[in-house]
TIFINU-466729 format. One record per residue (C-alpha): residue in one letter; x, y, z. Coordinates in pm, whole numbers. Example, Ala and Ser with C-alpha at 12.3 -4.5 7.8 and 13.67 -1.06 7.14 Angstrom:
<sites>
a / 1230 / -450 / 780;
s / 1367 / -106 / 714;
</sites>
This chain:
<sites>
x / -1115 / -11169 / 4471;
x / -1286 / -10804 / 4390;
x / -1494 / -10794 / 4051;
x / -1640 / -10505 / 3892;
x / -1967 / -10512 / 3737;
x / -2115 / -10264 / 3519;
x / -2463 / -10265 / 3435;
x / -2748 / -10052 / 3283;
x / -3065 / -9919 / 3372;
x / -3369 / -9816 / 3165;
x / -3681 / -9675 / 3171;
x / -3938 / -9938 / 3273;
x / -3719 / -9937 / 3650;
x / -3639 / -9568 / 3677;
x / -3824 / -9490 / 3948;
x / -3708 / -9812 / 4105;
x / -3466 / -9638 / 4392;
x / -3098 / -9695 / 4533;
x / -3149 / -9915 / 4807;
x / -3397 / -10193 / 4609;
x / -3123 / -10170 / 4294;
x / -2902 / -10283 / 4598;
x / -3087 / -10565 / 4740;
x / -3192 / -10641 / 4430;
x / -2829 / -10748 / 4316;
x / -2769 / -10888 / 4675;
x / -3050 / -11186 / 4555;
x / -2939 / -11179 / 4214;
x / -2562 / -11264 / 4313;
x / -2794 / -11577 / 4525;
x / -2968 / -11703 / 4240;
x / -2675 / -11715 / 4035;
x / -2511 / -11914 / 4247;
x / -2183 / -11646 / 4265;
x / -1926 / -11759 / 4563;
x / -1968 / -11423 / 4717;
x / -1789 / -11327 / 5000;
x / -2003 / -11246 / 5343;
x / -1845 / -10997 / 5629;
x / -1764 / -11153 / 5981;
x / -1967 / -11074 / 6290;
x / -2318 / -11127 / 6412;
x / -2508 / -11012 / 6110;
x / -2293 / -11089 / 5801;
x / -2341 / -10965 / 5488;
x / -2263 / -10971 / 5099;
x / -1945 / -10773 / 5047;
x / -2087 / -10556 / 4761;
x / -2003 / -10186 / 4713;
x / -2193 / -9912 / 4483;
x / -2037 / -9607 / 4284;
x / -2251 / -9286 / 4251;
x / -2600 / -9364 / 4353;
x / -2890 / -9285 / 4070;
x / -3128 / -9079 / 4092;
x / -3469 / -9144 / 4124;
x / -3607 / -9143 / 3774;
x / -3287 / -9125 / 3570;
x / -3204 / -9415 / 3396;
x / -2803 / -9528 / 3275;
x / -2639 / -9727 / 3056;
x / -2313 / -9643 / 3307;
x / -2369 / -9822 / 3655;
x / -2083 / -9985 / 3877;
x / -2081 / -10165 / 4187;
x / -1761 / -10407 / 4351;
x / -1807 / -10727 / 4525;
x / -1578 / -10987 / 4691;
x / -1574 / -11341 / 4583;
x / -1423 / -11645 / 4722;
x / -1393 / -11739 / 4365;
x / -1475 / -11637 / 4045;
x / -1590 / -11749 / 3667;
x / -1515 / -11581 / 3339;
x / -1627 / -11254 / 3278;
x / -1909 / -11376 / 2974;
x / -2008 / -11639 / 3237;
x / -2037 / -11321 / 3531;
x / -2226 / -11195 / 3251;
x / -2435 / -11434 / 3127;
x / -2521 / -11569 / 3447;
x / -2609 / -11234 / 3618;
x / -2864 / -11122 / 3307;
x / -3076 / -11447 / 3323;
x / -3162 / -11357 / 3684;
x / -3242 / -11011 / 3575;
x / -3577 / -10834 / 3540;
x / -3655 / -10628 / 3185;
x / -3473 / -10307 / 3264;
x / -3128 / -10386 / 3416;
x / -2891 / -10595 / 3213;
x / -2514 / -10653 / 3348;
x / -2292 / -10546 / 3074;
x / -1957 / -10638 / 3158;
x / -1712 / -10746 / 3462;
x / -1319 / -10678 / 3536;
x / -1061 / -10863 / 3771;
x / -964 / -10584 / 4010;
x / -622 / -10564 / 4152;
x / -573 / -10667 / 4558;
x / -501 / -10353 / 4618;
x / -810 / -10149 / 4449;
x / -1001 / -9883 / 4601;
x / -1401 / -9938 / 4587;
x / -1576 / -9800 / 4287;
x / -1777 / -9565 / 4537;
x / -1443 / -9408 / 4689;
x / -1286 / -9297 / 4314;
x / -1569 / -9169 / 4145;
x / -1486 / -8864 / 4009;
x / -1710 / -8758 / 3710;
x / -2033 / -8891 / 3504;
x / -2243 / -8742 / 3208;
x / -2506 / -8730 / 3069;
x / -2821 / -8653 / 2789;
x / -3089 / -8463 / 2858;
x / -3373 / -8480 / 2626;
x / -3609 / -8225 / 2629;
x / -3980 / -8377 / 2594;
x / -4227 / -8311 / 2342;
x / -4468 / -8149 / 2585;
x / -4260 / -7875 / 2602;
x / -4339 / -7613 / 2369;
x / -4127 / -7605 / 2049;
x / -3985 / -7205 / 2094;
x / -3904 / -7268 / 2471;
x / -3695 / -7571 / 2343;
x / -3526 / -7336 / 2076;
x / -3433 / -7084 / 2336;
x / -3318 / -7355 / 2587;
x / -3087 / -7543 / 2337;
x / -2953 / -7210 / 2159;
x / -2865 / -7110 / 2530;
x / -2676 / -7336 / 2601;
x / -2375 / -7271 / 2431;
x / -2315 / -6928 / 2656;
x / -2364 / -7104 / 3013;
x / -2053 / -7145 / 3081;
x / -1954 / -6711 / 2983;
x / -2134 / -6676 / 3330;
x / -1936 / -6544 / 3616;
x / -2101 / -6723 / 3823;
x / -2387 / -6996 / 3802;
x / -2614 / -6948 / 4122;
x / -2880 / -7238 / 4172;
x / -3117 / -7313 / 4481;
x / -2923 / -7653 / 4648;
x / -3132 / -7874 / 4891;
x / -3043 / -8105 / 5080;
x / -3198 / -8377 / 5348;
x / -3094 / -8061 / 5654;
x / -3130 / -7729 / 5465;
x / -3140 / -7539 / 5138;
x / -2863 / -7265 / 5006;
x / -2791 / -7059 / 4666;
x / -2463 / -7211 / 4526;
x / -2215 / -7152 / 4248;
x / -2247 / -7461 / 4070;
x / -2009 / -7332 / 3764;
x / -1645 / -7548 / 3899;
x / -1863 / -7869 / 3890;
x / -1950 / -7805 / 3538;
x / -1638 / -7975 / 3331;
x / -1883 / -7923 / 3001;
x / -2199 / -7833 / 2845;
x / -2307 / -7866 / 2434;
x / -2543 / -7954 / 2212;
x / -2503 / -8234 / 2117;
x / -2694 / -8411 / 1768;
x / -2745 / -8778 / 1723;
x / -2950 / -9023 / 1452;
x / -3171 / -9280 / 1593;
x / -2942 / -9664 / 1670;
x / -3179 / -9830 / 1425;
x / -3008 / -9569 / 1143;
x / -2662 / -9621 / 1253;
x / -2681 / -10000 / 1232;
x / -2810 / -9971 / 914;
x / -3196 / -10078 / 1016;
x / -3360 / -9765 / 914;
x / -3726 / -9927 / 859;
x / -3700 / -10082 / 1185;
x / -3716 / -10429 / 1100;
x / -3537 / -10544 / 1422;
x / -3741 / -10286 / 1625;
x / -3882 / -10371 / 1959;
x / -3898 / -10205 / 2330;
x / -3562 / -10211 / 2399;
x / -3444 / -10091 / 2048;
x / -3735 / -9803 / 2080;
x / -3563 / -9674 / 2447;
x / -3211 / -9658 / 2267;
x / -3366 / -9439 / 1966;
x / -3531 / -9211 / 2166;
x / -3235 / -9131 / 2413;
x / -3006 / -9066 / 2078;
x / -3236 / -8947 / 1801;
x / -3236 / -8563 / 1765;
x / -3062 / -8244 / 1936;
x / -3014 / -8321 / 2333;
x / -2812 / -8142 / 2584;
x / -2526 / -8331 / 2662;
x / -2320 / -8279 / 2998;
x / -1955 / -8343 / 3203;
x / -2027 / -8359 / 3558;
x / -1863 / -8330 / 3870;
x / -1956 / -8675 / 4065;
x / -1851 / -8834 / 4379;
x / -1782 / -8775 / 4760;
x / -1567 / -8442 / 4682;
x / -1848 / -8294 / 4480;
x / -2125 / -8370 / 4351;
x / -2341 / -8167 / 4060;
x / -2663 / -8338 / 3992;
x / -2774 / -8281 / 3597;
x / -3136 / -8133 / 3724;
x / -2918 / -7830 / 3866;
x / -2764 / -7709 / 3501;
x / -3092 / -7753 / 3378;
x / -3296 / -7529 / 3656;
x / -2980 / -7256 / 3568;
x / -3071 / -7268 / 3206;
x / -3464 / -7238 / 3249;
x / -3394 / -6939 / 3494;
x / -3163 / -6777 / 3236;
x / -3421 / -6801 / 2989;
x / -3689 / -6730 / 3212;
x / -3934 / -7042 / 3178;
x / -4042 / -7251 / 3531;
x / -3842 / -7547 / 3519;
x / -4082 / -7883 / 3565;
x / -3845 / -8152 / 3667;
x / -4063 / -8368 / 3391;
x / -4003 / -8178 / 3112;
x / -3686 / -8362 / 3095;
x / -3560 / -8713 / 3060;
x / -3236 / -8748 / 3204;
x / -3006 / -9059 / 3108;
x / -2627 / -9123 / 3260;
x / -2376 / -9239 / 2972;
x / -2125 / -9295 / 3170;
x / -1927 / -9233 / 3519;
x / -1566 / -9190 / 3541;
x / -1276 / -9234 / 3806;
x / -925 / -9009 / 3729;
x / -602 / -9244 / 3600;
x / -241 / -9161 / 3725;
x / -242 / -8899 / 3454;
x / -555 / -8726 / 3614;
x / -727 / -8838 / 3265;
x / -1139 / -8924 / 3329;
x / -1161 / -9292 / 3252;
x / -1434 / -9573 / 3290;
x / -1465 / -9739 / 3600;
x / -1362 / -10059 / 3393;
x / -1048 / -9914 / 3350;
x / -865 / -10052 / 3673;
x / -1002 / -10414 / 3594;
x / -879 / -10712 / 3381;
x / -1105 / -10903 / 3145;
x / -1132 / -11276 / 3350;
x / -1075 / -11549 / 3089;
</sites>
């Protein structure tokens, strides 16, 4: 039986990178004493599949990977049982039934986005000029970036990967839930305020094996338009969500294909 599991990421493992996430889940499905499925051969292994990779330093509230079980629990009990194995920083939000017949979260991926937040260091009229910018991106012919990969490095039109671009403004969580003296503050509530207080650039990406746009690109395009160096750490960059494309060719959550398990 495939599952779905969708989980988050924050900022005290950002730097943590793909492959550890991986194995990291891999001993987590142990201690939890899932019936996971193993592949046949000489050196078997947990059938587990990842969508769209993270980058290093980004964190998400929007990750997905499949795995194969020879049976399966509730989806509260996937989800209880996964988060009291986890570390601060990754909590398993929800898991989905998936069909026989589904393709693997990695192989439909088709879209993510994302907030950027622009940090304080950053002086105040450079953050003006970037966010008042923004709006007129997309009027470009053409948006040429530097793209480098693990063999070479090339000037590419990034504009097609682009789906959309806006300010976006938020209040802090703490405000919307009606808290707004922070009497239920702590870490965790302090991480969710500061991705979603104030003005942040919010972005529709092109994600998965047909094309891929990572978020640092759009941002390099607008500091060259504006003419300030781009510092990758100026920026904190934080994945909402990523998206596969129904029958209709509509973006949906990877959640989508999967039934809650009752």
């Amino acid at each position: 039986m495939k599952v779905r599991i969708k989980y988050t990421k924050s900022e005290l493992l950002k730097f943590i990178g793909h492959l550890d996430v991986m194995r990291y889940f891999q001993k987590a499905v142990k201690r939890a004493g899932f019936d996971i499925a193993y592949s046949q051969g000489f050196s078997p292994h947990q059938l587990m599949s990842f969508a769209a990779p993270l980058a290093l330093g980004v964190t998400s509230e929007g990750e997905y990977f499949d795995a194969e079980f020879h049976s399966v629990v509730s989806s509260d009990e996937f989800v209880r049982r996964f988060n009291e194995q986890m570390a601060a920083g990754m909590e398993v939000k929800a898991a989905r039934l998936l069909p026989d017949d589904a393709k693997n979260s990695m192989s439909i991926v088709a879209a993510s986005d994302y907030l950027i937040t622009i940090r304080d260091e950053v002086p105040a009229d450079v953050k003006e000029r970037f966010l008042t910018y923004v709006p007129h991106l997309l009027e470009l012919d053409t948006i040429e970036v530097l793209k480098k990969t693990k063999k070479n490095e090339k000037i590419e039109d990034i504009k097609l990967g682009i789906y959309k671009v806006s300010v976006e403004s938020y209040v802090s969580a703490r405000e919307l839930a009606g808290d707004p003296v922070g009497e239920t503050s702590s870490i965790a509530n302090q991480y969710v305020d500061d991705i979603y207080a104030n003005d942040k650039l919010y972005m529709l990406l092109a994600t998965g094996s047909e094309y891929n746009l990572k978020p640092e690109l759009i941002v390099q395009a607008i500091c060259k338009e504006i003419g300030y160096e781009y510092n990758r750490f100026d920026y904190r960059i934080h994945r909402l969500e990523t998206y596969m494309r129904n029958e209709k060719e509509q973006l949906v959550s990877l959640l989508e294909t999967g039934t809650v398990i009752e």
